[in-house]
OpenMM code with the backbone's topology and positions (N, CA, C; nanometers):
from openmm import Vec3, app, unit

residues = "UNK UNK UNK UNK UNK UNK UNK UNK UNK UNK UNK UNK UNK UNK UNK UNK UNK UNK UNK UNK UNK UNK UNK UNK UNK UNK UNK UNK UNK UNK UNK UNK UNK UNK UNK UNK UNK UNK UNK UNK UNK UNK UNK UNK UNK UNK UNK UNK UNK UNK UNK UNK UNK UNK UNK UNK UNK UNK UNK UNK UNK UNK UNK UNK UNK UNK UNK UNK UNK UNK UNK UNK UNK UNK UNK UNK UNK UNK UNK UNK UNK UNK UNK UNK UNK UNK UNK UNK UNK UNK UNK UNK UNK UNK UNK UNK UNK UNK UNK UNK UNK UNK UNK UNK UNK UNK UNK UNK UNK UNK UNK UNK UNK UNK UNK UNK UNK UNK UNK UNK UNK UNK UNK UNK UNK UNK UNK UNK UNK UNK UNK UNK UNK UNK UNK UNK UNK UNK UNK UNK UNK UNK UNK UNK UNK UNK UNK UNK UNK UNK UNK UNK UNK UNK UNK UNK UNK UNK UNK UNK UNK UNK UNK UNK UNK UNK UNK UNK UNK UNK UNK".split()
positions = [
    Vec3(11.4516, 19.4197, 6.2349),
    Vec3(11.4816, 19.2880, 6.1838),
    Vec3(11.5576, 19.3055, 6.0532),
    Vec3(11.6691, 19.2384, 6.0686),
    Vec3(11.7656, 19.2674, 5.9145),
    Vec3(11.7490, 19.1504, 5.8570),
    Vec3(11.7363, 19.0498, 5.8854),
    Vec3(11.7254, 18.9074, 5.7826),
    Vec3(11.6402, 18.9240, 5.6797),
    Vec3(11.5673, 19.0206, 5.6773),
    Vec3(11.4466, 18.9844, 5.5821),
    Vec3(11.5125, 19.0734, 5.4799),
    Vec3(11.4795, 19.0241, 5.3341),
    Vec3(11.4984, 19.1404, 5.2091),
    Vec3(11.4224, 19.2620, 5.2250),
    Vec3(11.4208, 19.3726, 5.1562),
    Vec3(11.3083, 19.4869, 5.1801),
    Vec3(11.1922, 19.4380, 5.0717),
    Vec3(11.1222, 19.5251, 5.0921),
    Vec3(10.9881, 19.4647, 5.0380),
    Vec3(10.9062, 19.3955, 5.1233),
    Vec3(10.7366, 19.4261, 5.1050),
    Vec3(10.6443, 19.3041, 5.1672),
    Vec3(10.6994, 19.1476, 5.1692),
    Vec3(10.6693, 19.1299, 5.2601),
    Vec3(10.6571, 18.9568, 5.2675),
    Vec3(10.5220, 18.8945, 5.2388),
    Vec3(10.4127, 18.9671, 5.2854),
    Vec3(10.2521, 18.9225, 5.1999),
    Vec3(10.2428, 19.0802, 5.2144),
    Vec3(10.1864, 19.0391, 5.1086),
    Vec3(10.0563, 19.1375, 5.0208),
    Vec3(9.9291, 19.0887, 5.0114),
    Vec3(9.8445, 19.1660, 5.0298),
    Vec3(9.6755, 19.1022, 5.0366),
    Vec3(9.6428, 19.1584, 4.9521),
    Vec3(9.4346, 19.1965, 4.9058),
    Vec3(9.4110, 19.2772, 4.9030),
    Vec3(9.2525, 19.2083, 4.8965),
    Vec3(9.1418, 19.3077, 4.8907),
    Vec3(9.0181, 19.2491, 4.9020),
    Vec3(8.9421, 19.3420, 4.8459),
    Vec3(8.7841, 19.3359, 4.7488),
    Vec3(8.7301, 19.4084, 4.6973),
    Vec3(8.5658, 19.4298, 4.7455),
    Vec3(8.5157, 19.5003, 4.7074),
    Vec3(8.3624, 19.5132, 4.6748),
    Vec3(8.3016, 19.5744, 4.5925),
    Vec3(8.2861, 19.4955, 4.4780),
    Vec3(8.2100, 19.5344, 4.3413),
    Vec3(8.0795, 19.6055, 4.3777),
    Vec3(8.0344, 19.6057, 4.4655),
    Vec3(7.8745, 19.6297, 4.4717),
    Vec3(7.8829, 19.7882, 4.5054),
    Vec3(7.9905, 19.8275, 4.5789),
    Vec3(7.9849, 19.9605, 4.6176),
    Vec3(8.0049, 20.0788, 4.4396),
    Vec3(8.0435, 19.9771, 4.3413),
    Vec3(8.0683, 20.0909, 4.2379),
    Vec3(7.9015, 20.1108, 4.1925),
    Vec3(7.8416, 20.0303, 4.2511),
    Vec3(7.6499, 20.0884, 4.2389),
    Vec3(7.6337, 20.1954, 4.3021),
    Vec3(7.6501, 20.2352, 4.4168),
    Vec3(7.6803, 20.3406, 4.5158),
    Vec3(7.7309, 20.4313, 4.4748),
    Vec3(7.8420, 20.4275, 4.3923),
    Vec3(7.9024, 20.5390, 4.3263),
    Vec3(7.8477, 20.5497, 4.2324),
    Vec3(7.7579, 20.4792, 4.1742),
    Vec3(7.6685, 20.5526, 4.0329),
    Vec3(7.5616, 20.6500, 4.0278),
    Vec3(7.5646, 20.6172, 4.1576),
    Vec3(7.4264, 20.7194, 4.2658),
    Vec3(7.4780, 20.8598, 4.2835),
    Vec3(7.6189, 20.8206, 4.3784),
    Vec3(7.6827, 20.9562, 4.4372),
    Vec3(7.6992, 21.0433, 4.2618),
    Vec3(7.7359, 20.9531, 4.1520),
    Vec3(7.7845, 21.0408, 4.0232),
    Vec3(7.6389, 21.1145, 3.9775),
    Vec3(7.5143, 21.0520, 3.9897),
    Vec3(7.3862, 21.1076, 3.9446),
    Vec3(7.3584, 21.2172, 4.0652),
    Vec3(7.4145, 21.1758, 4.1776),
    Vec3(7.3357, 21.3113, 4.2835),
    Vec3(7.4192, 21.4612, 4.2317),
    Vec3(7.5644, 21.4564, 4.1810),
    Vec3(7.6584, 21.5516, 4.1269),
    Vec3(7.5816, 21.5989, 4.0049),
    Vec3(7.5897, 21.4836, 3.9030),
    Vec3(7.5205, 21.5433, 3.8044),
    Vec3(7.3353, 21.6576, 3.8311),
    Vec3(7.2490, 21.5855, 3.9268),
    Vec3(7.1696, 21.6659, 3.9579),
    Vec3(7.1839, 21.7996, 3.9889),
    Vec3(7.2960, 21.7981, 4.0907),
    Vec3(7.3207, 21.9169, 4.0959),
    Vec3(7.3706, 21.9960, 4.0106),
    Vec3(7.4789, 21.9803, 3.8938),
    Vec3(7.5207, 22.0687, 3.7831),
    Vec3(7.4154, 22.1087, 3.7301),
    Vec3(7.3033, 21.9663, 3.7401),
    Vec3(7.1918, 22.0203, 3.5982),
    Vec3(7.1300, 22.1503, 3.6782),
    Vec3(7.0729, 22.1142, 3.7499),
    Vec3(6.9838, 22.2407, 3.8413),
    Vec3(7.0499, 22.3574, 3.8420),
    Vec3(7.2140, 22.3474, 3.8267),
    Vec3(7.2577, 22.4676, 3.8522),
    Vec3(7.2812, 22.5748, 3.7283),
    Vec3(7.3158, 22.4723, 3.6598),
    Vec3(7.2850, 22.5486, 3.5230),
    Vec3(7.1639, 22.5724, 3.4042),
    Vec3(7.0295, 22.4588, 3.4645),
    Vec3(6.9082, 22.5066, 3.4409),
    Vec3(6.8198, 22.5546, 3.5506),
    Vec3(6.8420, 22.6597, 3.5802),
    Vec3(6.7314, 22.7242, 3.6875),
    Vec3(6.6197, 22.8183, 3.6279),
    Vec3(6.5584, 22.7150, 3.5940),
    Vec3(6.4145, 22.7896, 3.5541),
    Vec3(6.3116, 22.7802, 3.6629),
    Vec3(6.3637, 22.7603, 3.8055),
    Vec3(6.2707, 22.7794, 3.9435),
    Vec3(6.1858, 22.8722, 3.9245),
    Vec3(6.0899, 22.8596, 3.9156),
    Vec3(5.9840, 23.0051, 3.9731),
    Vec3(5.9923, 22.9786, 4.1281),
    Vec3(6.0203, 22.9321, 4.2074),
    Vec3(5.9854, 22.9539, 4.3671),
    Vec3(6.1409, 23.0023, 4.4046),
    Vec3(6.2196, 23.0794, 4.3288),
    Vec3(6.3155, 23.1775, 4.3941),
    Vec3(6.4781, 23.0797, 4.3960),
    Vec3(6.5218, 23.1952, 4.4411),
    Vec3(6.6744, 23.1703, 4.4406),
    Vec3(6.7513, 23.0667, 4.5296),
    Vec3(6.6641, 23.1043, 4.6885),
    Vec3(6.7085, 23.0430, 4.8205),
    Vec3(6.6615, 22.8573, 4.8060),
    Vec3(6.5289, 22.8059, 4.7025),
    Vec3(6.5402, 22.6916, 4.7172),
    Vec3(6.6344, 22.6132, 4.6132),
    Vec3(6.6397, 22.7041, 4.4802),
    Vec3(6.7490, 22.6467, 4.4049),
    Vec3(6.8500, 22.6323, 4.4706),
    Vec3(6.9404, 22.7091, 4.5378),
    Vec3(7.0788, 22.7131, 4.5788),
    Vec3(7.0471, 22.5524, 4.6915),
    Vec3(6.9511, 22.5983, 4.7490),
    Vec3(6.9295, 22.4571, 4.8924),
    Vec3(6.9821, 22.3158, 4.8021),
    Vec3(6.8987, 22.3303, 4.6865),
    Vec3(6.8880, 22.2105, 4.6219),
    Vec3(6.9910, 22.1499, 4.5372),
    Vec3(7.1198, 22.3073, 4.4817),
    Vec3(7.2120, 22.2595, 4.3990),
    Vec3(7.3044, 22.2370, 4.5168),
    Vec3(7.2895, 22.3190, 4.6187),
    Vec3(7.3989, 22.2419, 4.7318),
    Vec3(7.3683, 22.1504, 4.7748),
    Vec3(7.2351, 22.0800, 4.8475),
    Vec3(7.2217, 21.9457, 4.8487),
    Vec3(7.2842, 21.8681, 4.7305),
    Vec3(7.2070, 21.8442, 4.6441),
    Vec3(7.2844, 21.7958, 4.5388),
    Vec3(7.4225, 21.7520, 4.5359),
    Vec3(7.4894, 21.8739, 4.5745),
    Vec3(7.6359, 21.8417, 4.5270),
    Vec3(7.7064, 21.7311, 4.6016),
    Vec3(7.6586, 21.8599, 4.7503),
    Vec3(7.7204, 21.7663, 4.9143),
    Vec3(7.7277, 21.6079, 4.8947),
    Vec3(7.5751, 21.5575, 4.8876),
    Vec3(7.5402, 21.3808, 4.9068),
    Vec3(7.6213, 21.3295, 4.7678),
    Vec3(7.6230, 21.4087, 4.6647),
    Vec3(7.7054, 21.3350, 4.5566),
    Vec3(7.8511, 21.2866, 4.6100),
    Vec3(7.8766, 21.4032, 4.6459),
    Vec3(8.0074, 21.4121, 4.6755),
    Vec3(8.0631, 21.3140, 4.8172),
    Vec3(7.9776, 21.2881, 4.9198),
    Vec3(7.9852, 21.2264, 5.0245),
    Vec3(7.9795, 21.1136, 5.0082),
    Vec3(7.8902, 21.0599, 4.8648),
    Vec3(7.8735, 20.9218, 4.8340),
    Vec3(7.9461, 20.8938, 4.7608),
    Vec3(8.0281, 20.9608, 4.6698),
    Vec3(8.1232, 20.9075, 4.5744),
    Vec3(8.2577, 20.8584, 4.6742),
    Vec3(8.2827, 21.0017, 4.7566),
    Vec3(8.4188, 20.9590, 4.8448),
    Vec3(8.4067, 20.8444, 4.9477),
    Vec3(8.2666, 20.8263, 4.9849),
    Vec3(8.2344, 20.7148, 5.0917),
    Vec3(8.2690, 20.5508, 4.9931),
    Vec3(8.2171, 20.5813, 4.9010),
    Vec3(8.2263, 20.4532, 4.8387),
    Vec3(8.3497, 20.4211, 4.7569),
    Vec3(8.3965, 20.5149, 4.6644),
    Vec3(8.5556, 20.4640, 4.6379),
    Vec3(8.6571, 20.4709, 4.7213),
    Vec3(8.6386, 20.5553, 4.8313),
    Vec3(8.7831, 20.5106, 4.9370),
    Vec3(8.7714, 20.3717, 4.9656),
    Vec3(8.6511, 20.3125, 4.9896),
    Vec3(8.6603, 20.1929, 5.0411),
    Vec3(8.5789, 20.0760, 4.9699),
    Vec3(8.6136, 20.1225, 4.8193),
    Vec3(8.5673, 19.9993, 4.7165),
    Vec3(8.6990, 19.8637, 4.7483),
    Vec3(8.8253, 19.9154, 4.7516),
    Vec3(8.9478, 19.8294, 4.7945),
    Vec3(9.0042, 19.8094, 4.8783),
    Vec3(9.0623, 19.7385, 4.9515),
    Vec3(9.1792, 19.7443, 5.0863),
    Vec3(9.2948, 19.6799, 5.0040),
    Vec3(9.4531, 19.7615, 5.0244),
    Vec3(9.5260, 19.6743, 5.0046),
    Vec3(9.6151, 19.6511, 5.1473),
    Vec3(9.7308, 19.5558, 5.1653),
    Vec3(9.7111, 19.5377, 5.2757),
    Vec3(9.8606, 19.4709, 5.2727),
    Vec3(9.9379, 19.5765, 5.3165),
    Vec3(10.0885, 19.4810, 5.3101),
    Vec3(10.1667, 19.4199, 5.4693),
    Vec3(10.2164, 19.3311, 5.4665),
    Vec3(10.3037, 19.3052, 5.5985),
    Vec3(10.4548, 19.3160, 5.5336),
    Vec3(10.5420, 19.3519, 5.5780),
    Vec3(10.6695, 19.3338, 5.5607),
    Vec3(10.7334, 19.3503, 5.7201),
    Vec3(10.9166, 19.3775, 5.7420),
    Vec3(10.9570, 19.3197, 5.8751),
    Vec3(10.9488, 19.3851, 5.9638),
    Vec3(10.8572, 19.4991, 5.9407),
    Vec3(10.8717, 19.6514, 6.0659),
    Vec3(10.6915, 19.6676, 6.1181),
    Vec3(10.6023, 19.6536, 5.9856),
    Vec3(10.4547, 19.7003, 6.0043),
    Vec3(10.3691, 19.6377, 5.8563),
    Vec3(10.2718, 19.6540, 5.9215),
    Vec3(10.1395, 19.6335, 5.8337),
    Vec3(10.1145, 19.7541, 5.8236),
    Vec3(10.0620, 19.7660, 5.6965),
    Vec3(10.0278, 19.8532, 5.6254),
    Vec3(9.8716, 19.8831, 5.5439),
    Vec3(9.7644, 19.9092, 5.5839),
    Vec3(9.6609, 19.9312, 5.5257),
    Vec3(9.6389, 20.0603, 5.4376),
    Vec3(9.6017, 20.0267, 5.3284),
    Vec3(9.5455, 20.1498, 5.2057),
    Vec3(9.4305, 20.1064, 5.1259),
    Vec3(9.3580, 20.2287, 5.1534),
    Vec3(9.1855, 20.2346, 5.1172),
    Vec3(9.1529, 20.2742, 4.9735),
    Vec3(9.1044, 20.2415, 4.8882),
    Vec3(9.0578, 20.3212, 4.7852),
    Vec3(9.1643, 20.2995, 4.7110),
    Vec3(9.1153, 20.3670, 4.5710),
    Vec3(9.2481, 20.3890, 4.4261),
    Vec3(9.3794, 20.5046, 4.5189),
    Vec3(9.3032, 20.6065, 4.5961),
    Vec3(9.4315, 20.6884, 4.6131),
    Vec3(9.5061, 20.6541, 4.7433),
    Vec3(9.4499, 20.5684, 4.7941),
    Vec3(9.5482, 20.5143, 4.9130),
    Vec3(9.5123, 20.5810, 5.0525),
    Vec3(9.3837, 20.6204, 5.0977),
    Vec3(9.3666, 20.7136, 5.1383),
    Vec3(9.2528, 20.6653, 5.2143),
    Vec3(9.1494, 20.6592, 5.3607),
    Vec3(9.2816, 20.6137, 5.4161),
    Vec3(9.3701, 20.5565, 5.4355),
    Vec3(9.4457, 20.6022, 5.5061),
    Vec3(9.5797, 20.4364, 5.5532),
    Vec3(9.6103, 20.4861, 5.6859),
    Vec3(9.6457, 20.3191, 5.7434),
    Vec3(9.7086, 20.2980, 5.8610),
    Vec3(9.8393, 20.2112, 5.8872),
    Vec3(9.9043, 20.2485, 5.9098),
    Vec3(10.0370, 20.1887, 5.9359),
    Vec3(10.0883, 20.1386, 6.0832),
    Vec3(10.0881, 19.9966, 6.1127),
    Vec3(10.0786, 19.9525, 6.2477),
    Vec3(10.2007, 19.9065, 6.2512),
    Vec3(10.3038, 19.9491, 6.3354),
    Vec3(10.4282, 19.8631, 6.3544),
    Vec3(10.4314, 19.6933, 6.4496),
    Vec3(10.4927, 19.6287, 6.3426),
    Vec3(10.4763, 19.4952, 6.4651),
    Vec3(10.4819, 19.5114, 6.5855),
    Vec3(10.6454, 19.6150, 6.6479),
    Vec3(10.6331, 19.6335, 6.7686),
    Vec3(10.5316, 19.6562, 6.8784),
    Vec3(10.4178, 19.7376, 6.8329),
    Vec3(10.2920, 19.7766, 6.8866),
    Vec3(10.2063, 19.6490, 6.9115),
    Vec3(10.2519, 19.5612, 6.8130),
    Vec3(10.1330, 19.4215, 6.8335),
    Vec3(10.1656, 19.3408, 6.9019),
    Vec3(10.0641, 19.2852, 7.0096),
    Vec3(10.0828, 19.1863, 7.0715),
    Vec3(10.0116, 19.0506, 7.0361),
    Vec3(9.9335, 19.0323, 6.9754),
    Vec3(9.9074, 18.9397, 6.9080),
    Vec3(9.8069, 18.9255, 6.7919),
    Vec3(9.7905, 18.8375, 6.7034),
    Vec3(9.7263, 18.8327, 6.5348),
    Vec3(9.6490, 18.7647, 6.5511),
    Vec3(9.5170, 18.7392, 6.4793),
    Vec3(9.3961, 18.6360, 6.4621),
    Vec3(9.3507, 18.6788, 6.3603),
    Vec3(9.3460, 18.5115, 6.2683),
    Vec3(9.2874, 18.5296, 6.2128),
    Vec3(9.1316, 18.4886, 6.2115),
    Vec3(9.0283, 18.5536, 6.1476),
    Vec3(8.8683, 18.5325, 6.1464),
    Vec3(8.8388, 18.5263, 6.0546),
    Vec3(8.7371, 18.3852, 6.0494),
    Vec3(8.7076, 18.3637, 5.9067),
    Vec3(8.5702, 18.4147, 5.8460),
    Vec3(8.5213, 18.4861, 5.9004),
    Vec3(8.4012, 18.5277, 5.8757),
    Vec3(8.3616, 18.6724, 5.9514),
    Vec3(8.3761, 18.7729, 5.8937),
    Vec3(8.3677, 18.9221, 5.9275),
    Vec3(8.2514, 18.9993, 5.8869),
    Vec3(8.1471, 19.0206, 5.9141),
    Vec3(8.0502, 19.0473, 5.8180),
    Vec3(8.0306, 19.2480, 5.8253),
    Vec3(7.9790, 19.3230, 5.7585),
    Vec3(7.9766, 19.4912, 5.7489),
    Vec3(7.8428, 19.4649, 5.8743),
    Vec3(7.7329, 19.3964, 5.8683),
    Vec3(7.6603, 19.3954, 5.9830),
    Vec3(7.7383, 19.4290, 6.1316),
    Vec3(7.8313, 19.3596, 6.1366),
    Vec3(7.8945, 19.3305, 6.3111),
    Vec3(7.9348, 19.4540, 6.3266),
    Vec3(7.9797, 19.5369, 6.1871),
    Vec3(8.0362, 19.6498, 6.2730),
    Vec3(7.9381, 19.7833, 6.2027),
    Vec3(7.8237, 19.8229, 6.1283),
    Vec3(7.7087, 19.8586, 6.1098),
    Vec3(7.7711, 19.9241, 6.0018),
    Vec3(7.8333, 19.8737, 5.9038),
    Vec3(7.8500, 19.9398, 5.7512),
    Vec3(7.9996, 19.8655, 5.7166),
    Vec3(7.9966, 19.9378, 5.5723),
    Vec3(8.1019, 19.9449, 5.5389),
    Vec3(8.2229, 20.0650, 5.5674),
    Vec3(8.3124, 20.0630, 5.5551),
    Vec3(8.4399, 20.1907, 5.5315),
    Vec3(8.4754, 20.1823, 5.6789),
    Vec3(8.5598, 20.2626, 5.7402),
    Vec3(8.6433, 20.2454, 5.8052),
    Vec3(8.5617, 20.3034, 6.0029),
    Vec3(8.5489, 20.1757, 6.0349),
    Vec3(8.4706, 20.1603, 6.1627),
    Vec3(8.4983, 20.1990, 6.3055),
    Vec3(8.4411, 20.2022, 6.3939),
    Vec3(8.4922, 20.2556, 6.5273),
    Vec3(8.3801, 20.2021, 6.6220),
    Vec3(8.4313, 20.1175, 6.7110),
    Vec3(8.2860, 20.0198, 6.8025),
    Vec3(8.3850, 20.0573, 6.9359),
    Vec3(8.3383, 20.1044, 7.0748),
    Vec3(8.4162, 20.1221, 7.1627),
    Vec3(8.4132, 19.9405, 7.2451),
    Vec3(8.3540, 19.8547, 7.2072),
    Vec3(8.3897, 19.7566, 7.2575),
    Vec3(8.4617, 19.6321, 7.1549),
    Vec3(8.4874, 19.6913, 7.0309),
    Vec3(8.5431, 19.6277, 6.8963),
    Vec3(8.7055, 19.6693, 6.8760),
    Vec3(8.6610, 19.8169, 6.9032),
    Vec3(8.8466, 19.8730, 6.8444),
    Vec3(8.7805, 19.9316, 6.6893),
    Vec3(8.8225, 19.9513, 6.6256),
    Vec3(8.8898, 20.0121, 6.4831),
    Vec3(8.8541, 19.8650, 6.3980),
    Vec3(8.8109, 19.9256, 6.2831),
    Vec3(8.8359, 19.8030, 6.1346),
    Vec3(8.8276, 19.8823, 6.0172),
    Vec3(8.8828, 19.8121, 5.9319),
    Vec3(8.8198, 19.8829, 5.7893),
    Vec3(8.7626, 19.7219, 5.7238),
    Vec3(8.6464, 19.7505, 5.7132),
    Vec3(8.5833, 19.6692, 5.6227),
    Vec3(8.5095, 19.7081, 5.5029),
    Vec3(8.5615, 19.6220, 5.3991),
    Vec3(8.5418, 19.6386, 5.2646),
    Vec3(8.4021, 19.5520, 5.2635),
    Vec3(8.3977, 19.4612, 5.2708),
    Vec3(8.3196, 19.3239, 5.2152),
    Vec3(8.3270, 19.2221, 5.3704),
    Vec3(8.2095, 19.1478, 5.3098),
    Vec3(8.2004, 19.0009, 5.3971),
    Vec3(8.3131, 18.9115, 5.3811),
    Vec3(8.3693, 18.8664, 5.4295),
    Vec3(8.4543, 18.7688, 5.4389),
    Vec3(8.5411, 18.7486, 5.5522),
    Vec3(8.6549, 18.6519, 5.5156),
    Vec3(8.7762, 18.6637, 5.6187),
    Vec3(8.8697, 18.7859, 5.6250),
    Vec3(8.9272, 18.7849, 5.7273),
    Vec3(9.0121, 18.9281, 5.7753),
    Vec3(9.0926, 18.9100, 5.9089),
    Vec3(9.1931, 18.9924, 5.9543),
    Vec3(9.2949, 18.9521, 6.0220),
    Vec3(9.2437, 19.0809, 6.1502),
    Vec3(9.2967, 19.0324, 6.2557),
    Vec3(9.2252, 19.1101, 6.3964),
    Vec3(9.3993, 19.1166, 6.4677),
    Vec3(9.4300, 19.2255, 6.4730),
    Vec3(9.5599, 19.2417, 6.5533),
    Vec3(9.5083, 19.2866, 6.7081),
    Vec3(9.5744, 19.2157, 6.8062),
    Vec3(9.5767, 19.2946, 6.9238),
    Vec3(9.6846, 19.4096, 6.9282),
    Vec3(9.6171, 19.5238, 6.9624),
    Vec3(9.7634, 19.5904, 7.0433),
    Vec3(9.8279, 19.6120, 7.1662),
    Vec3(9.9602, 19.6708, 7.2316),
    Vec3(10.0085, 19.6558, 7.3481),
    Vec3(9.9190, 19.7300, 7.4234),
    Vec3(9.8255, 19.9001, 7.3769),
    Vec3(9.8026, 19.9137, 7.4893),
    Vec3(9.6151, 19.8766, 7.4991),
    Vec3(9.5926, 19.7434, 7.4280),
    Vec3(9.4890, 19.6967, 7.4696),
    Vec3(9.3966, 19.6860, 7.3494),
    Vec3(9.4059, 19.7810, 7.2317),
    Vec3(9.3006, 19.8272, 7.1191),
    Vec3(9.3433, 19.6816, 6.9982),
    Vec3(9.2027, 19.7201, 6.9578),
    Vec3(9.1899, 19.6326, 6.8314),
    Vec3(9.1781, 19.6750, 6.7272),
    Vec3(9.2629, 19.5965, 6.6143),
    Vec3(9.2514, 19.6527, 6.4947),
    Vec3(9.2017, 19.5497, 6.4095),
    Vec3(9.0867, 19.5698, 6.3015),
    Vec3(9.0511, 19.4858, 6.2026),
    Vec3(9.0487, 19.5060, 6.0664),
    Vec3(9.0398, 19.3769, 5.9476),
    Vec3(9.0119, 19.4517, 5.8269),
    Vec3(8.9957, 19.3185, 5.7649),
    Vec3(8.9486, 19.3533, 5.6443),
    Vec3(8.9169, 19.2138, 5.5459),
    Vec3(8.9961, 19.2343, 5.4703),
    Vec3(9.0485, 19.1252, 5.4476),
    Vec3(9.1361, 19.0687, 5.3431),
    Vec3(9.1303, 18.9568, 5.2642),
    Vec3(9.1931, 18.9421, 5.1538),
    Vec3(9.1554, 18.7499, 5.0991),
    Vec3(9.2738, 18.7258, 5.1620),
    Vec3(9.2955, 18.6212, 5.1966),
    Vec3(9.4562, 18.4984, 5.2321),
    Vec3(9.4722, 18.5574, 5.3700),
    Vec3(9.3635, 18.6298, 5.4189),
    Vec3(9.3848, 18.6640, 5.5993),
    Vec3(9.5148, 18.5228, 5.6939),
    Vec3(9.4906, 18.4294, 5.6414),
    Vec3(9.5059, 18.3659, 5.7246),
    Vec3(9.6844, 18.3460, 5.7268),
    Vec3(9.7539, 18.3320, 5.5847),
    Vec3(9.8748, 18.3687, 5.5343),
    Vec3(9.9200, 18.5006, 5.6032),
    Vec3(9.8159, 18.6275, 5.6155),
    Vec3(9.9038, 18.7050, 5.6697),
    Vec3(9.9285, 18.6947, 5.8137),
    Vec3(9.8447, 18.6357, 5.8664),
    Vec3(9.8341, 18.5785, 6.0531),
    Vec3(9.9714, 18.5079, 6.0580),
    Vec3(9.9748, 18.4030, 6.0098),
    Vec3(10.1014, 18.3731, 6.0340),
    Vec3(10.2194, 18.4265, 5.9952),
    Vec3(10.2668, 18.5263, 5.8908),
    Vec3(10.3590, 18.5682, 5.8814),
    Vec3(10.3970, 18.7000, 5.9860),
    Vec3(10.2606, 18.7318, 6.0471),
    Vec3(10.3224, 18.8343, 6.1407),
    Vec3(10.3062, 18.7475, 6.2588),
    Vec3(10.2505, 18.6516, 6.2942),
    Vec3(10.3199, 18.5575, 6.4234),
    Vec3(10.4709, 18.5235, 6.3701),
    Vec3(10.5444, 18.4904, 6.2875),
    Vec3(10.6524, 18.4693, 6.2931),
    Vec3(10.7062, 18.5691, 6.3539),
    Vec3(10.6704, 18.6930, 6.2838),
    Vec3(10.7699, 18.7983, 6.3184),
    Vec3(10.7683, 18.8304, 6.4960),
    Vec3(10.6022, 18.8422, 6.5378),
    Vec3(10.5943, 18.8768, 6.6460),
    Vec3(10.7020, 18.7679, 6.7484),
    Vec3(10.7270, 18.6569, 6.6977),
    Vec3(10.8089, 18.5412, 6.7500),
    Vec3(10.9220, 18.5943, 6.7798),
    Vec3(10.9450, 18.6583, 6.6217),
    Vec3(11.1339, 18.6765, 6.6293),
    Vec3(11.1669, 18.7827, 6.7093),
    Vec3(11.0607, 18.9227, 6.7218),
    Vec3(11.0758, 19.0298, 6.7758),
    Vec3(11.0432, 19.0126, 6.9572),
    Vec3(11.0275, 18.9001, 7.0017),
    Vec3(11.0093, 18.8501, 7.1116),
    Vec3(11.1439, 18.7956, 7.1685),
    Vec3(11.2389, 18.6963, 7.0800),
    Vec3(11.3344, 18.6971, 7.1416),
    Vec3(11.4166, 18.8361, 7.1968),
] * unit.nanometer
topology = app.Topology()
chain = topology.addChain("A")
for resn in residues:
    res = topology.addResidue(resn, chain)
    for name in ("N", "CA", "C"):
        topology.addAtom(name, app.Element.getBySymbol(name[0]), res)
């Protein structure tokens, strides 16, 4: 599509404050582990310290990356694809070309229950989502059948701007 300027046409994006609690956890399970590792005054030996500074580290570390990849979604449409990016580093992301879509919905009510958490989901009778938070969010069909979801604020702005497109890319 050449009519359009470059650049997004919407931009979204959607948050969840509650997960930087989560990450205060994953930062104390890290810190546990430094402390242990550099105070090992264990009398019960070497093999349960190490268990414990590697526990430690692992769940820190699993909970920090679980929860800031997907403290944010940002969420662009412009005239080729949507564009999803997770977290401060952008990471994950998915990039869906309109062509692939066969049709947009928007839903006004998405909850982390429906799909059993937060961060980036997989239901074999759902399709794919990334959900940040409760709210509204945009549901793409694709051509060869799969679903894609995610929360966004102004879901409903971006529904229609990729029905336009899906319109124009139809003639």
């Amino acid at each position: 599509m050449t009519g359009h300027p470059p650049g997004p046409l919407w931009a979204g994006r959607a948050s969840n404050r509650v997960q930087w609690l989560l990450a205060a956890i994953g930062a104390a399970c890290l810190a546990l582990g430094v402390e242990l590792a550099v105070d090992y005054a264990w009398t019960a030996g070497i093999i349960p310290l190490l268990m414990s500074v590697i526990g430690c580290l692992a769940v820190g570390l699993l909970i920090l990356y679980g929860t800031l990849a997907f403290v944010h979604v940002a969420v662009t449409v412009d005239a080729e694809a949507m564009e999803v990016r997770c977290g401060h580093i952008g990471v994950p992301r998915r990039r869906i070309r309109l062509t692939e879509v066969t049709s947009a919905e928007f839903v006004p009510s998405i909850t982390p229950q429906q799909w059993g958490g937060w961060g980036h989901r997989w239901r074999p009778e759902k399709g794919t989502a990334i959900i940040v938070r409760r709210g509204e969010g945009v549901v793409l069909v694709l051509d060869d059948g799969k679903r894609f979801t995610v929360t966004v604020d102004d879901a409903e702005n971006a529904v229609r701007v990729i029905r336009t497109h899906l319109r124009a890319l139809a003639r």
